[in-house]
C-alpha positions in Angstrom: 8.5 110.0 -15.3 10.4 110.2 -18.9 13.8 108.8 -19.0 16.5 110.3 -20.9 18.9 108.6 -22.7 22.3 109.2 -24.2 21.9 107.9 -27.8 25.5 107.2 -27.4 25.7 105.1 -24.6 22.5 103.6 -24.3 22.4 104.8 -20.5 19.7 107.3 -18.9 21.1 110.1 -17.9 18.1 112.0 -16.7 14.6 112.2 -15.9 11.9 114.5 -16.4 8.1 114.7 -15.2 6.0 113.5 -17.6 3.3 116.5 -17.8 -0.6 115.3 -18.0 -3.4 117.5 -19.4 -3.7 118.8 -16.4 -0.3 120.4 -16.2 -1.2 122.1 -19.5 -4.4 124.0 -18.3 -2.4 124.8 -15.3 0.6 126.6 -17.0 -1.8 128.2 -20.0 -4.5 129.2 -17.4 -1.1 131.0 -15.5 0.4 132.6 -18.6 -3.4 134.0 -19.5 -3.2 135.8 -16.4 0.0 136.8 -16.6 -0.6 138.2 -20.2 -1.9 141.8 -19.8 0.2 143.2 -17.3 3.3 141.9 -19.5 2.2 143.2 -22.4 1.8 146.0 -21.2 5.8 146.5 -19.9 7.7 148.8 -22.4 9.7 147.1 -25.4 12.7 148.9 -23.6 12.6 146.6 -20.5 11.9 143.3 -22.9 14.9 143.9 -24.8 17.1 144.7 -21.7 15.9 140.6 -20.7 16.6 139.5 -24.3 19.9 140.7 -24.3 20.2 139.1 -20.9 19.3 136.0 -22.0 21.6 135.9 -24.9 24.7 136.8 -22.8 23.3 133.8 -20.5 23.4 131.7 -23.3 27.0 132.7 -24.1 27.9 132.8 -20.9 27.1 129.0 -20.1 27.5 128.2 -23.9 30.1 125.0 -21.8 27.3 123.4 -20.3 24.7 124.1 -22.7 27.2 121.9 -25.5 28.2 118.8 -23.1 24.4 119.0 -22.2 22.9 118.6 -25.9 25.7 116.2 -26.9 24.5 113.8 -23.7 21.1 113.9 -24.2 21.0 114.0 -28.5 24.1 112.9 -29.6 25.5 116.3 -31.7 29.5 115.8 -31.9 30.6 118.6 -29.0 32.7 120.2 -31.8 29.4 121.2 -33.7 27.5 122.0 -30.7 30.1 124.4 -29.8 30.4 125.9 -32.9 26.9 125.7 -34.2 24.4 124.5 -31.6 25.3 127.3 -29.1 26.1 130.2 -30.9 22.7 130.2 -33.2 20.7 131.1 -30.4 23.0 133.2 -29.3 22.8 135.4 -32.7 19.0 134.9 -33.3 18.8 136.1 -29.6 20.7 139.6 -30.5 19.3 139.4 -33.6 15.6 139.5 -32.1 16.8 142.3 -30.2 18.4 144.8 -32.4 15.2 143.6 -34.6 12.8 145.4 -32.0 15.3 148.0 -31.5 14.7 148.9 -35.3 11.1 150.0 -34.5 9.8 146.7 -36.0 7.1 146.4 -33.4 6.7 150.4 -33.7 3.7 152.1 -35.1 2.6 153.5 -38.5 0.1 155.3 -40.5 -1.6 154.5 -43.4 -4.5 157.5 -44.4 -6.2 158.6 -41.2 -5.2 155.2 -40.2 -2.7 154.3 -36.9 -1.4 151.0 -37.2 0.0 149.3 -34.4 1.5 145.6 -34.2 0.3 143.9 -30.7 1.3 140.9 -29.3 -1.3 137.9 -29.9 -1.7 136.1 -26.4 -0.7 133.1 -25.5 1.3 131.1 -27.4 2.3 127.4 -26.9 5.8 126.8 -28.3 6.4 123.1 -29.4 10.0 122.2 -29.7 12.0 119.4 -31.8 15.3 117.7 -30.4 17.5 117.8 -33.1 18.4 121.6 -32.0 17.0 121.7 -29.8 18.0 125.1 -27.7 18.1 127.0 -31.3 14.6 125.9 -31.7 13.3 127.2 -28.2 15.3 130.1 -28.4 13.5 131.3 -32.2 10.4 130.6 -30.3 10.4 131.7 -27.0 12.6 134.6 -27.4 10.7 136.6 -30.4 7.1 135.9 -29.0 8.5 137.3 -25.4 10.0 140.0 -26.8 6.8 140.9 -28.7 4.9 140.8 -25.1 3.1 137.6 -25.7 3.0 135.2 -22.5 4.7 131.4 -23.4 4.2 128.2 -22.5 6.8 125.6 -23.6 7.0 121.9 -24.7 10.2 120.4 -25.6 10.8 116.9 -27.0 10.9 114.4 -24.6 14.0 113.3 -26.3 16.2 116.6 -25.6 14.3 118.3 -22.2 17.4 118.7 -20.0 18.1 121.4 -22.2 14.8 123.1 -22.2 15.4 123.2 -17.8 18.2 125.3 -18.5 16.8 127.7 -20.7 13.9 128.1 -18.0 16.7 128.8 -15.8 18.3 131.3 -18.0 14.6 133.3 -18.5 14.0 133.1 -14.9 17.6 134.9 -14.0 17.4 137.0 -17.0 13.7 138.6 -15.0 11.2 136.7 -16.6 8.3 136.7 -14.7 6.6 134.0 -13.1 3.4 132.4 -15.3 4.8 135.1 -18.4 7.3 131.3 -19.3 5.9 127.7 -18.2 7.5 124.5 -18.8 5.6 121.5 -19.7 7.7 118.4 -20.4 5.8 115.4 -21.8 4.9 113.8 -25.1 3.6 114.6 -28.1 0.0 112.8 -28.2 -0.5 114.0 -24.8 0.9 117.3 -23.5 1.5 118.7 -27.2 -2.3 117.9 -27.8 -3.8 119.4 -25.2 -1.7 122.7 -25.9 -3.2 122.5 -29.4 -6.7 122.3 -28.6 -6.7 124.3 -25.3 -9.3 127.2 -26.0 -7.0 130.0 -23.8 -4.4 129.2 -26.3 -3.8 131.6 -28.9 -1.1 130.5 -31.1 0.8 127.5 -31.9 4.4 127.6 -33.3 5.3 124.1 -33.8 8.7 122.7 -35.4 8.4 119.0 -36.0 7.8 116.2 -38.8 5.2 117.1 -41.2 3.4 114.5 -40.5 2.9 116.2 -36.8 2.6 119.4 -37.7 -1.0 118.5 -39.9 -2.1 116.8 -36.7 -1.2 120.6 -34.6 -3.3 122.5 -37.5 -6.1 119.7 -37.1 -6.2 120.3 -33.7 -5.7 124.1 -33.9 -7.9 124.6 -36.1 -11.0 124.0 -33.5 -10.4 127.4 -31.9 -9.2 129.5 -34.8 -6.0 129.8 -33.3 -2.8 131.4 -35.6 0.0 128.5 -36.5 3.0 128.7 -37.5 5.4 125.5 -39.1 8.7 124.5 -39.2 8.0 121.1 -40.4 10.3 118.4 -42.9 12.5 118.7 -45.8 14.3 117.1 -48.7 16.7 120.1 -49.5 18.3 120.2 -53.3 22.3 120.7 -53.7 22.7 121.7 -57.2 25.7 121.9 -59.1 25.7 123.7 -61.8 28.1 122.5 -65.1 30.4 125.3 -64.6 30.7 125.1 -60.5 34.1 123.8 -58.9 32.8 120.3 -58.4 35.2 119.3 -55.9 34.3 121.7 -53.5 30.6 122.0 -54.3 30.2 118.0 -53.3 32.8 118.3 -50.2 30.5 121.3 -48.9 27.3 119.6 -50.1 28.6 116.1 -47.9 29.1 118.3 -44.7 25.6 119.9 -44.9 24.2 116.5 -45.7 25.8 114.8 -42.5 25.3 118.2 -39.8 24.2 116.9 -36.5 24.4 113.1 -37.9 22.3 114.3 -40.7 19.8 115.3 -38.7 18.5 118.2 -39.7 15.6 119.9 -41.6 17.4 121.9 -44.5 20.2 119.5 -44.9 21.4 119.3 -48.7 20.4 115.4 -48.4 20.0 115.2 -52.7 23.2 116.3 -54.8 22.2 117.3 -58.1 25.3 117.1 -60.5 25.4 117.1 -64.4 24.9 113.3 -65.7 28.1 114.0 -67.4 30.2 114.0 -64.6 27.9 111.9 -62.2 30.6 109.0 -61.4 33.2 111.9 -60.9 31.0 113.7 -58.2 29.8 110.2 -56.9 33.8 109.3 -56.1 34.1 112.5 -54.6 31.5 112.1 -52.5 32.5 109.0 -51.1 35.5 109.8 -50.1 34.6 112.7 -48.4 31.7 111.2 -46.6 34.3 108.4 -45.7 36.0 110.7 -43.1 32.6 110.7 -41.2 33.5 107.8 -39.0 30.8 107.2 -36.5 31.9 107.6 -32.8 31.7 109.2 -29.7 30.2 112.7 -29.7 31.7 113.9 -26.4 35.4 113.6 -28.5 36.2 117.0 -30.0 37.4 114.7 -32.9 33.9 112.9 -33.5 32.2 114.0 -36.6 29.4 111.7 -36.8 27.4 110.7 -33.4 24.5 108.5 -33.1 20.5 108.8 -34.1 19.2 110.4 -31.7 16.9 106.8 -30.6 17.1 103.4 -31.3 13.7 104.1 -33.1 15.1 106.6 -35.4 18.3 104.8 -36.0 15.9 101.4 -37.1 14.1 104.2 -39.1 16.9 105.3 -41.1 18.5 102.1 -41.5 14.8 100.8 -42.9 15.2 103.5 -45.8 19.1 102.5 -46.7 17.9 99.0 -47.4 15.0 100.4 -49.6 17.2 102.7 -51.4 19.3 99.7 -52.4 15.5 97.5 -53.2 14.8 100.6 -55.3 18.2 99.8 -57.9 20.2 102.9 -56.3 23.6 102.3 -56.6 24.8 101.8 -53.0 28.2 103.5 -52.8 29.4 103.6 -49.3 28.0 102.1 -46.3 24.8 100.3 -45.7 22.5 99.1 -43.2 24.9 97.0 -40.7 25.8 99.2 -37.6 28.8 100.2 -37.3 29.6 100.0 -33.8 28.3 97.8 -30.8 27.3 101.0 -28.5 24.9 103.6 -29.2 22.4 104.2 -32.1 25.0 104.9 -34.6 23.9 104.3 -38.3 26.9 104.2 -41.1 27.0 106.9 -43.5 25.3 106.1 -46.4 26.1 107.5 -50.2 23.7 106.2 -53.3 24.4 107.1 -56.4 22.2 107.1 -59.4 19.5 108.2 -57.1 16.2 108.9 -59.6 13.7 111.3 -58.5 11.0 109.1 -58.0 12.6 106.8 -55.4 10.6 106.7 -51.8 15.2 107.7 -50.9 14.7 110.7 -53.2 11.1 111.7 -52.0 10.8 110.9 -48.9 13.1 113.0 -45.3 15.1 110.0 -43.9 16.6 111.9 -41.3 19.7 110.3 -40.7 23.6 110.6 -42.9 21.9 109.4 -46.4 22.9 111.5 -49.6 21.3 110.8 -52.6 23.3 111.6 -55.7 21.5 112.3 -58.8 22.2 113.1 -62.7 20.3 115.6 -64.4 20.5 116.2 -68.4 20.3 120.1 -68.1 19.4 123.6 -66.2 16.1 123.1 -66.4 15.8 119.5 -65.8 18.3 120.2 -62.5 15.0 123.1 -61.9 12.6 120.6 -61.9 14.2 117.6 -60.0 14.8 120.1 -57.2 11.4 121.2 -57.0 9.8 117.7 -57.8 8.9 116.9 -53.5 6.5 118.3 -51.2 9.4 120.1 -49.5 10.6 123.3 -49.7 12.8 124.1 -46.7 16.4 124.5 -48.1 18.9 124.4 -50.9 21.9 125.1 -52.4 23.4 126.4 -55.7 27.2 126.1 -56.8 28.3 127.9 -59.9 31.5 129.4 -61.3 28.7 132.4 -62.2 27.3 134.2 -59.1 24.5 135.6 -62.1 23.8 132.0 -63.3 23.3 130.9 -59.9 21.3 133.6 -58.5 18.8 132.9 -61.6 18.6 129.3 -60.4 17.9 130.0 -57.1 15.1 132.5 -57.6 14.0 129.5 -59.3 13.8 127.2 -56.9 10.5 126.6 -54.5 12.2 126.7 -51.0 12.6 129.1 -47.9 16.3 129.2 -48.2 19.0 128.9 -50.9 22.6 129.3 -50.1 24.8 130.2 -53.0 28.5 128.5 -53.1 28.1 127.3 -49.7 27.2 131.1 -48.3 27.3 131.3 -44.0 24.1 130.8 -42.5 22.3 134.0 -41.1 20.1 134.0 -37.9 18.5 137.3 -38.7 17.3 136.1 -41.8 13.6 134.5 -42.1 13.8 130.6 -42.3 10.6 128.7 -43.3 9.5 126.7 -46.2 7.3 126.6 -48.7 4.6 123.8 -49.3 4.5 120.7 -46.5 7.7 122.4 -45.3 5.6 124.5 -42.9 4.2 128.2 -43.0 5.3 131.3 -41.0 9.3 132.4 -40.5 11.5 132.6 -37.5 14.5 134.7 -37.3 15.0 138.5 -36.8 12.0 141.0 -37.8 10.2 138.3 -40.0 10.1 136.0 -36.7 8.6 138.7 -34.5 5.7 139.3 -37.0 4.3 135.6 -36.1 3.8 136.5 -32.6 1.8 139.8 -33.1 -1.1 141.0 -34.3 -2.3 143.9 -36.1 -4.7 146.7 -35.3 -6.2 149.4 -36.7 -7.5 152.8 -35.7 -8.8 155.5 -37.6 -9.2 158.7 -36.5 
């Protein structure tokens, strides 16, 4: 059995079974059978369970909050406002997606071209959102016709239980969704390198996500990753710097800075580097680590003892490194829980392992650059390319940098995230995009006939 424990309290909450190799072939050898006959149900009738599921989601949006804050440690407040309602969008937004005709047919020549659902795909799952990250998998490759089978984290799978029980309400048939819970090396392996396995969609570390291709790459099978980032905030000469840096904090510290395409490296002019540093301390100092189940808690705990040791290991090499250590610091902040301090360095240069590296954790980097172009290149100077942001007084100027930038997504004066939009990144940031029409393209295939 895997134990589940509230990063907060240090207390398991839960247990799950911890799924073997054989559980795998078990679950992929049911959704192979189960494969043609759904494929073969009209898109009308897949939509009608996609909608389902999203008013499901809505509909318990309560339980699915207090449950994720338990088992990861997301402040309720955001998981409420974020954590719930981003599945619920990139649920409708999958639907009205297909309801376009984006699985429809077309002709090219005496050519038909039709977009087919791939097979069977094995869906692995992080736990830092962990029901938005099920839901961009599951629901698009379902709604395509594919058959799923699904492996959480082991670190966040009380969540993934009620999702199953949402598809299963919502008329998902039996073998069409599996659950596997169990760990990477073991259950996420064997979904990898199982031959009846068509595609992978994976959202993890990069370090992972080679390992799935490695293994994926046996049988040919399609992959598609979600994998790390070191996401660029930069402020432009002319942007309201004030606001830029408070935004720029808050996307640095969502979900205890735990997450992918957080803004974890402000770029500000050197010029007005101490000016943007003091800002950013004081705005990060309202992040006072405490209990996530308090509507008033804005920073929770790592999500692990191991991650929180991991985060705290790079805050003492920032500060080994020369980067001025602002606010916080290694010690921990409270006696209970895997809480790590929020951390702000300032004079960050762009070769430090701080400014390189995806630490995971509430750690901003603030860094000076002499110009445009030298802001251009500091951005685009990691193996990342998830996210990032651009703040200037000129929408023009800004839009110019951003086309400039090698990433998947760049928000523009802290524009509102869109779940019908395609996420991804470029480089070690992964391959493939979830979200909307571009999402449902991953899970099909395309044939054609010419008559």
């Amino acid at each position: 059995m895997i134990e589940v424990v509230n990063p907060a309290t240090e207390e398991v909450v839960g247990t799950v079974h911890a799924g073997t190799p054989g559980d795998v072939d078990a679950a992929v050898t049911r959704a192979n059978t189960a494969f043609p006959a759904w494929s073969r149900t009209s898109v009308e009738s897949r939509v009608a369970i996609v909608r389902a599921v999203a008013d499901a989601l809505e509909a318990r949006a309560d339980e699915f909050a207090s449950t994720m804050t338990t088992e990861m440690g997301t402040p309720i407040t955001f998981a409420s406002r974020v954590q719930v309602p981003n599945p619920v969008g990139i649920a409708r937004g999958v639907a009205e997606a297909v309801e376009a005709g984006c699985l429809g047919e077309s002709e090219i020549g005496n050519s038909l071209v039709l977009r087919e659902p791939i097979g069977v795909v094995a869906a692995i799952t992080p736990w830092n959102f962990p029901l938005q990250q099920m839901v961009a998998k599951v629901v698009p490759a379902l709604a395509a016709g594919n058959a799923v089978v699904l492996k959480p984290s082991e670190l966040a799978p009380l969540t993934a239980d009620l999702l199953a029980s949402v598809l299963s309400d919502a008329g998902v048939p039996p073998g069409v969704f599996s659950l596997v819970h169990g760990t990477g090396p073991v259950v996420g392996e064997a979904l990898a390198s199982h031959p009846m396995v068509d595609m992978v969609s994976f959202t993890g570390s990069t370090r992972a996500g080679r390992r799935v291709s490695a293994l994926a790459a046996e049988t040919v099978k399609r992959v598609a990753l979600e994998l790390g980032g070191k996401s660029a905030n930069v402020v432009l000469d002319d942007a309201d710097l004030a606001r830029a840096v408070k935004i720029g904090v808050g996307n640095a510290y969502m979900n205890n800075g735990q997450a992918c395409s957080a803004w974890t490296r402000l770029l500000v002019p050197a010029s007005r580097h101490d000016e943007a540093l003091e800002i950013a301390v004081a705005a990060a100092a309202k992040y006072e680590p405490g209990d996530p189940a308090l509507p008033s808690t804005r920073m929770g705990p790592a999500v692990s003892a191991a991650q929180r040791d991991r985060v705290v290991d790079y805050i003492s090499r920032g500060t080994s490194e020369g980067a001025k250590l602002a606010l916080g610091g290694p010690s921990r902040p409270l006696d209970r829980g895997f809480h790590v301090t929020p951390t702000v360095f300032g004079n960050v240069a762009p070769d430090m392992v701080i400014a390189q590296e995806e630490i995971f954790g509430p750690v901003l980097s603030v860094m000076p650059y002499a110009d445009e172009d030298d802001a251009v290149r500091i951005a685009n100077s990691t193996i990342y390319g998830l996210g990032g942001a651009v703040f200037s007084a000129d929408p023009t100027r800004a839009l110019a940098v951003a086309k400039r930038l090698r990433t998947g997504q760049v928000d523009i004066n802290g524009a509102a995230f869109n779940t019908s939009a395609p996420f991804g990144g470029y480089r070690q940031s992964g391959n493939g995009r979830e979200f909307g029409a571009h999402g449902l393209d991953e899970f099909t295939e395309l044939k054609s006939i010419q008559r």
